[in-house]
C-alpha positions as CSV (number, residue, x, y, z in Angstrom):
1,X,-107.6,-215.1,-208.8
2,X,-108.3,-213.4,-205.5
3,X,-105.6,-211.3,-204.2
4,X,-103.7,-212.2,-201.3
5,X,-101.4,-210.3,-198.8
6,X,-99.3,-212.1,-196.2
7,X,-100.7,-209.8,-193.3
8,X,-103.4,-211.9,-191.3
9,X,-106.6,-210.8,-191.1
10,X,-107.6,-213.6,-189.1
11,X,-105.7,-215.7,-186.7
12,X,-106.4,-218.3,-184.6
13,X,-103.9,-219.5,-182.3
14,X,-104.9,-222.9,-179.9
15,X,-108.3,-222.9,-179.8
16,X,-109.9,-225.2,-177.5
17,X,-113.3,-226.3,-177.0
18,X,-115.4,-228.5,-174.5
19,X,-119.2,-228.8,-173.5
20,X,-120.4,-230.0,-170.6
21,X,-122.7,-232.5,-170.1
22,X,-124.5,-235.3,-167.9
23,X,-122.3,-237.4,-169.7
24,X,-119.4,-235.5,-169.4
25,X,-117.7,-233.3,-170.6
26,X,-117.0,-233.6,-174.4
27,X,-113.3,-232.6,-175.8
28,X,-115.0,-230.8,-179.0
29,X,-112.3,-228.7,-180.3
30,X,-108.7,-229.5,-179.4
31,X,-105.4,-226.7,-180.1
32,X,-106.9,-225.6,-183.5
33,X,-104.7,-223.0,-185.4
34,X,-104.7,-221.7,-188.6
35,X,-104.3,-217.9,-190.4
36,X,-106.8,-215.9,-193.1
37,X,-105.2,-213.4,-195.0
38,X,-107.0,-210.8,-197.0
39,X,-109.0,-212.6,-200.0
40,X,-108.0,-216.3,-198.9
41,X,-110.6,-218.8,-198.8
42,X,-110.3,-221.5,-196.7
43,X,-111.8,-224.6,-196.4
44,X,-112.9,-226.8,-193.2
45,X,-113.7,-230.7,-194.0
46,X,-113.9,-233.6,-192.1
47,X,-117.4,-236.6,-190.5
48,X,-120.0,-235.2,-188.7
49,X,-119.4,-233.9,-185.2
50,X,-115.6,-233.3,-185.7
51,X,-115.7,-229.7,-184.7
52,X,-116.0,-227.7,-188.0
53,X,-119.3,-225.6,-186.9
54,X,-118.3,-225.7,-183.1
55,X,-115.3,-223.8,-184.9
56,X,-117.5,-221.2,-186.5
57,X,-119.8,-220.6,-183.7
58,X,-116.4,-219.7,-181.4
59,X,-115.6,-217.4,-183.9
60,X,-118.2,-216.0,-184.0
61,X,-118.8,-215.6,-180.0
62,X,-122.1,-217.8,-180.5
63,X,-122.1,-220.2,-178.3
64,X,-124.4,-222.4,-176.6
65,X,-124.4,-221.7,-172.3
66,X,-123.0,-225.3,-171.5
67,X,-119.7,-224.0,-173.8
68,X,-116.7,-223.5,-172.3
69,X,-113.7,-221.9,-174.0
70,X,-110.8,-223.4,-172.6
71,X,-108.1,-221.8,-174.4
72,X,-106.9,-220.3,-177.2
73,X,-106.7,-217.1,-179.1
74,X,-109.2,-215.8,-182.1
75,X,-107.8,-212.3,-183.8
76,X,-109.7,-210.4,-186.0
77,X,-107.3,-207.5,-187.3
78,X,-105.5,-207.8,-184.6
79,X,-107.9,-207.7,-181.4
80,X,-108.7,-210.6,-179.7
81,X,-112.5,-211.6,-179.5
82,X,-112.5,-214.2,-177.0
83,X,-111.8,-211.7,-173.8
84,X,-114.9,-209.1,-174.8
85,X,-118.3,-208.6,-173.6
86,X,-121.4,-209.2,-175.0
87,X,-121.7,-205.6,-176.1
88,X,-118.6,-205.6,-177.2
89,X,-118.7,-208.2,-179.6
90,X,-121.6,-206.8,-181.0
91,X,-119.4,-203.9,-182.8
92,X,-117.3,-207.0,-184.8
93,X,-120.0,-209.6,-185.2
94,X,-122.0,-208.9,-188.6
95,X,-120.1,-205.9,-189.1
96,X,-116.2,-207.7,-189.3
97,X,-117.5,-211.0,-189.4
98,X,-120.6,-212.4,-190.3
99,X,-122.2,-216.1,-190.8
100,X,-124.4,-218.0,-193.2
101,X,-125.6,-220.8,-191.0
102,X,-126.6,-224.4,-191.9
103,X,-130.1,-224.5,-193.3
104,X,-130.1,-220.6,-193.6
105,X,-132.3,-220.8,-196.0
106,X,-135.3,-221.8,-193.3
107,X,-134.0,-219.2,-191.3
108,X,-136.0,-216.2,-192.8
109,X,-139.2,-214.9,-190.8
110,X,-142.0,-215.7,-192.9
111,X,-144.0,-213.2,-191.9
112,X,-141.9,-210.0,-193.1
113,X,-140.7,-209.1,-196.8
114,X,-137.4,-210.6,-197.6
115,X,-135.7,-207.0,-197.9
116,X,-137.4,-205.9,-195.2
117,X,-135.4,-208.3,-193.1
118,X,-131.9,-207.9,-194.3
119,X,-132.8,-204.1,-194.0
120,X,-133.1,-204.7,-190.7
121,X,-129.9,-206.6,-190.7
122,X,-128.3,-202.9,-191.9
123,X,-129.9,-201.1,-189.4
124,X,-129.4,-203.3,-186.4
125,X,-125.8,-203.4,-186.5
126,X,-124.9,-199.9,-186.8
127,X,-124.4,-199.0,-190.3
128,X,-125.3,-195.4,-190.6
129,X,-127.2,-194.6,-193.4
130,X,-131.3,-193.9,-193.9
131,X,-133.7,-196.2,-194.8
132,X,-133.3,-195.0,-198.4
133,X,-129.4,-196.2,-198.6
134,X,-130.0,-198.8,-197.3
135,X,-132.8,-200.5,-199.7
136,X,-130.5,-198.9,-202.3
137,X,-127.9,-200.8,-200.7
138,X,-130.2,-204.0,-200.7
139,X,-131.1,-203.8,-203.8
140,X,-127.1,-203.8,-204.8
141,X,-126.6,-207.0,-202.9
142,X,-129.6,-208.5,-204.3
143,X,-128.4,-208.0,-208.1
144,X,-124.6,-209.3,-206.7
145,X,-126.3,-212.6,-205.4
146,X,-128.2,-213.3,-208.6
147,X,-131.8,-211.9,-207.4
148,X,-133.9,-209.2,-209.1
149,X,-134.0,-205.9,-207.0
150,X,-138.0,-206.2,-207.0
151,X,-138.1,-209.3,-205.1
152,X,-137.0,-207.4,-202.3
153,X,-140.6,-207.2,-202.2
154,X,-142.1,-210.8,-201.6
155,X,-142.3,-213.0,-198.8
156,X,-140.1,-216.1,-197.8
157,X,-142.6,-218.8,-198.6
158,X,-142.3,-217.0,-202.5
159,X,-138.5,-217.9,-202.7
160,X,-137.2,-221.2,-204.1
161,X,-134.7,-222.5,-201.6
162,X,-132.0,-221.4,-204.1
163,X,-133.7,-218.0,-204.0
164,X,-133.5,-217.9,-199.8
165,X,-130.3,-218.9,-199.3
166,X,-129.0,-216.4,-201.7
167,X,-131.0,-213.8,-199.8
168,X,-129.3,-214.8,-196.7
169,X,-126.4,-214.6,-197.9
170,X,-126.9,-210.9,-199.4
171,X,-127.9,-210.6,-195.1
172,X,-124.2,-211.8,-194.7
173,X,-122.9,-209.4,-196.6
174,X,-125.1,-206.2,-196.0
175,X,-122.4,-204.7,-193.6
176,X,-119.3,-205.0,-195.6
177,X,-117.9,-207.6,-193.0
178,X,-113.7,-208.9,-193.8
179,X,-114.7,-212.6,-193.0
180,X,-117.2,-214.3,-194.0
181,X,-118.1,-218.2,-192.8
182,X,-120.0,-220.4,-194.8
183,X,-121.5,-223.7,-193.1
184,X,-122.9,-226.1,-195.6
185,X,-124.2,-223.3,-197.4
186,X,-125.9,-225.2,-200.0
187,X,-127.3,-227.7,-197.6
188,X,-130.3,-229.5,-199.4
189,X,-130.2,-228.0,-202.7
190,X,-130.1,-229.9,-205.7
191,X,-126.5,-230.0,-207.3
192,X,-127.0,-227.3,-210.6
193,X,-128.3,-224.6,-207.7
194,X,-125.3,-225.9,-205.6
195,X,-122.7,-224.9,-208.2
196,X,-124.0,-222.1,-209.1
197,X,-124.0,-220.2,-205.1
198,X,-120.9,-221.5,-205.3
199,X,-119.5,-219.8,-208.8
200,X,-121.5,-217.2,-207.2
201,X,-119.7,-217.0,-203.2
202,X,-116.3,-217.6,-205.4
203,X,-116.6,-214.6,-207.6
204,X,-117.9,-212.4,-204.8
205,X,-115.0,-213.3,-202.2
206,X,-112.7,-212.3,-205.7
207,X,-114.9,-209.2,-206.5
208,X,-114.7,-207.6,-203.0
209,X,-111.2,-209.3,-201.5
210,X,-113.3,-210.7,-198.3
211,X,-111.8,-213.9,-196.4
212,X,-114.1,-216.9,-196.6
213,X,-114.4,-220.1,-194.6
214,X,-116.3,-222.6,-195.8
215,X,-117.5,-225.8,-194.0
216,X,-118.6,-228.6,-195.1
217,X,-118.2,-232.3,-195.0
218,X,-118.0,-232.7,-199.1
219,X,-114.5,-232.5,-199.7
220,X,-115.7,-232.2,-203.4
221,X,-117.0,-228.2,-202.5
222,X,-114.0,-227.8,-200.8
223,X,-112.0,-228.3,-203.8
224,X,-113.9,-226.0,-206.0
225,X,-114.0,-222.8,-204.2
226,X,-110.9,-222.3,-201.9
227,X,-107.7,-221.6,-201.7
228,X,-106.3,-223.8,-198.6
229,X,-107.6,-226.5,-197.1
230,X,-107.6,-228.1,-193.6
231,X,-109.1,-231.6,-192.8
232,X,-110.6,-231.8,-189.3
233,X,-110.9,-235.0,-186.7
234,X,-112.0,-235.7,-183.2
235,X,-111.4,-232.1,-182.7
236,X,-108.1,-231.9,-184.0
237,X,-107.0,-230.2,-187.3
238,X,-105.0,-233.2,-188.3
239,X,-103.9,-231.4,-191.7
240,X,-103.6,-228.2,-193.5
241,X,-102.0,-227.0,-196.9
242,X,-103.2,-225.7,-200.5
243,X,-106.1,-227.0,-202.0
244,X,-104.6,-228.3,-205.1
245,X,-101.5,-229.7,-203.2
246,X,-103.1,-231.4,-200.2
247,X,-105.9,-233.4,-203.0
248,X,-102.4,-234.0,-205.2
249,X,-100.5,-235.3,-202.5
250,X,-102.2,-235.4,-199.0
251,X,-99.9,-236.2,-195.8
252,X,-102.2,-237.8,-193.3
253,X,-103.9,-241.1,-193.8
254,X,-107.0,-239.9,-193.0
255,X,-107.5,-237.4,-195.4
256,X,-106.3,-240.1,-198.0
257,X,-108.8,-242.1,-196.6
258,X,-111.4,-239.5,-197.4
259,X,-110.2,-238.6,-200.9
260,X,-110.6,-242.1,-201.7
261,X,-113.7,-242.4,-200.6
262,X,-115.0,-240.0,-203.6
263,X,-115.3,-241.1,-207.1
264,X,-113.7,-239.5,-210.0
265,X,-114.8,-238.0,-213.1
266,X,-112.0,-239.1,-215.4
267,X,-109.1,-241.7,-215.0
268,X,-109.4,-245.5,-214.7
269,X,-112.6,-246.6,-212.7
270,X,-111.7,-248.0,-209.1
271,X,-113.9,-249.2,-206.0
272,X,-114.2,-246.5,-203.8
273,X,-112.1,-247.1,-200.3
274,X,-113.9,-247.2,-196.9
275,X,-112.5,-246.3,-193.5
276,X,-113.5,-249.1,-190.6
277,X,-114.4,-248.3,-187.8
278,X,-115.9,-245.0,-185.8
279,X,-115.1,-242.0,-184.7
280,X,-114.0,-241.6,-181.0
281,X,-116.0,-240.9,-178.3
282,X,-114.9,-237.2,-177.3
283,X,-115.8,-237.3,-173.7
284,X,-112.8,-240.1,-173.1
285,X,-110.8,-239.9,-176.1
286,X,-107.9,-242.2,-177.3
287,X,-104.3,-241.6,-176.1
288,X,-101.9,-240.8,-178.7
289,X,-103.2,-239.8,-182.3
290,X,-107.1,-239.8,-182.3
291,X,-107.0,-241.4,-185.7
292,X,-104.9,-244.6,-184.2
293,X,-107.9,-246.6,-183.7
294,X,-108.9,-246.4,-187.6
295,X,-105.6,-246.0,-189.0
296,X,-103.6,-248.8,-191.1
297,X,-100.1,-247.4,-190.9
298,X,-100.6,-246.9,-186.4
299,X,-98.1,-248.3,-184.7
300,X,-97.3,-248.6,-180.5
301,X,-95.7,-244.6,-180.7
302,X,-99.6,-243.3,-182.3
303,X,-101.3,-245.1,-179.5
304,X,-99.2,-243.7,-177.0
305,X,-97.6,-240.1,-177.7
306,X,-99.6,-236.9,-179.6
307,X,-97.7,-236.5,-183.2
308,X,-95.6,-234.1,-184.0
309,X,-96.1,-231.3,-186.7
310,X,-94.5,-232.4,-190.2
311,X,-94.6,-230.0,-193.0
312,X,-94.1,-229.8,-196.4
313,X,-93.5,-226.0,-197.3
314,X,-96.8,-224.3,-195.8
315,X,-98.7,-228.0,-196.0
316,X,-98.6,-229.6,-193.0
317,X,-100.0,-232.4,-190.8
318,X,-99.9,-234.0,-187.4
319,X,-98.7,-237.4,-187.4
320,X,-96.3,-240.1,-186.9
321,X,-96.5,-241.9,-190.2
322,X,-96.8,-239.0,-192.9
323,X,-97.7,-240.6,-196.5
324,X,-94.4,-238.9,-197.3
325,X,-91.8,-240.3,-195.6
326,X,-89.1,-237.7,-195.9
327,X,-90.8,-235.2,-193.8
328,X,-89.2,-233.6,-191.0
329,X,-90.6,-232.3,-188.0
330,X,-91.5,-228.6,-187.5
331,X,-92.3,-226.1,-184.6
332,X,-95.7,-225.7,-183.0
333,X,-95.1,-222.0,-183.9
334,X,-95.5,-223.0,-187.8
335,X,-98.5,-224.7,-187.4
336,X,-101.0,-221.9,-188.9
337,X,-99.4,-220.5,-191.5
């Protein structure tokens, strides 16, 4: 088991998102919170274009120009990230926190040896050391990822995709960084590769006592690798607890909806559940709960007032109609932790 303290090493306090367009201007990430300690994992889940990567590219000060950050807090050991400049981001990104990107595995140039580039990765972001050290040091990360030393020496196009995206995420890790975030970071591999970056990312997170975030949108991942979880909608981070707890006894309806939306391995067989309906429209959201429009239990207070926070120990949700009943409410100040 990974070793955690209770000092933060990541915080994030209100985080809010939009992006403007000819449309409008779209409501992306809405008052997100949550806390990292030192060797936590941490799982983000939730559909397609909820706000999980816009998420990860904030934190990592990678944004796209028609971004704008319209509040919120991110601290990495303690200094805020949003307020700095390009060049000084530059001395935390890659060396405190670092990113393996949807689809990294297309994302080496083919035209330059695989060590070459992560080399480069070394030298680029201000690790001292010589060239020597640092294909010494590649050659270390190659052997932790699963990949012979020598193939330091071959091309992209000689990698299986299993092969490339564990050599990008040997690039992720060539500058010691405290936080690591994983999108999707088995994205198109078959499902024995799949498991095994995983057993792989799990027992290097544990090895070295980094803080991981994975994202995905299998909720099955989720549950194999981390430590907490926190299930994303329309924006909102609608719930957050421990992984084993929220998939034992989830508090919001929709993360019940999506639980039941995966079969099981053991137990009695049962038709999987579907969710009607859509997700919102994030240029003109609904009032109220986002999730009113889909959910069974809504009622006139979810299509007309935001929910309050309701938590059970450090597993909490936002919502009007928790799954457990006997929930009271708790402060906003609570929220992350």
């Amino acid at each position: 088991m990974a070793v955690v303290t209770n000092e933060p090493v990541l915080k994030v306090a209100g985080l809010t998102l939009h992006y403007l367009t000819r449309q409008g201007e779209v409501k992306a990430v809405r008052e997100v919170s949550f806390e990292l300690a030192r060797g936590q994992s941490l799982g983000l889940v939730g559909e397609s274009g909820c706000g999980k990567t816009s998420i990860a590219n904030c934190l990592m000060r990678l944004l796209p120009d028609n971004a704008r950050l319209v509040a919120g807090q991110v601290f990495l050991d303690g200094q805020d990230l949003l307020p700095l400049s390009e060049e000084e981001i530059r001395r935390f990104r890659w060396r405190r926190i670092a990113m393996v990107f949807q689809a990294a595995m297309n994302s080496l140039d083919p035209v330059y040896k695989v060590g070459q580039q992560v080399v480069e990765a070394i030298e680029t972001h201000g690790v001292e050391t010589t060239v020597a050290a640092a294909r010494e040091r590649v050659a270390r990360l190659f052997r932790l990822v699963g990949l012979a030393p020598q193939l330091m020496e071959r091309y992209p196009h000689e990698f299986s995709g299993g092969m490339r995206q564990r050599a990008v995420i040997a690039m992720a890790l060539s500058c010691d960084p405290a936080v690591i975030i994983a999108d999707e970071p088995t994205t198109a591999l078959d499902v024995i590769v799949q498991d095994r970056i995983l057993r792989e990312l799990k027992t290097i997170q544990q090895e070295l006592q980094m803080c991981i975030i994975y994202i995905s949108h299998d909720i099955a991942v989720v549950a194999e690798v981390t430590d907490r979880v926190g299930v994303m909608y329309a924006g909102n981070l609608v719930e957050l607890g421990d992984t084993a707890e929220v998939f034992r006894a989830p508090l919001h309806p929709y993360t019940a909806a999506l639980l039941s939306s995966f079969p099981r391995i053991s137990g009695e067989k049962r038709p999987l559940a579907t969710l009607s309906g859509e997700p919102p429209n994030l240029i003109d959201p609904p009032p109220g709960c986002p999730f009113h429009p889909r959910c069974p239990h809504a009622t006139a207070v979810c299509r007309e007032e935001p929910p309050p926070l309701v938590s059970r120990g450090s597993h909490w949700a936002a919502c009007w109609h928790p799954l457990d009943a006997t929930l009271s409410p708790m402060g906003q100040a609570d929220a992350s932790r």
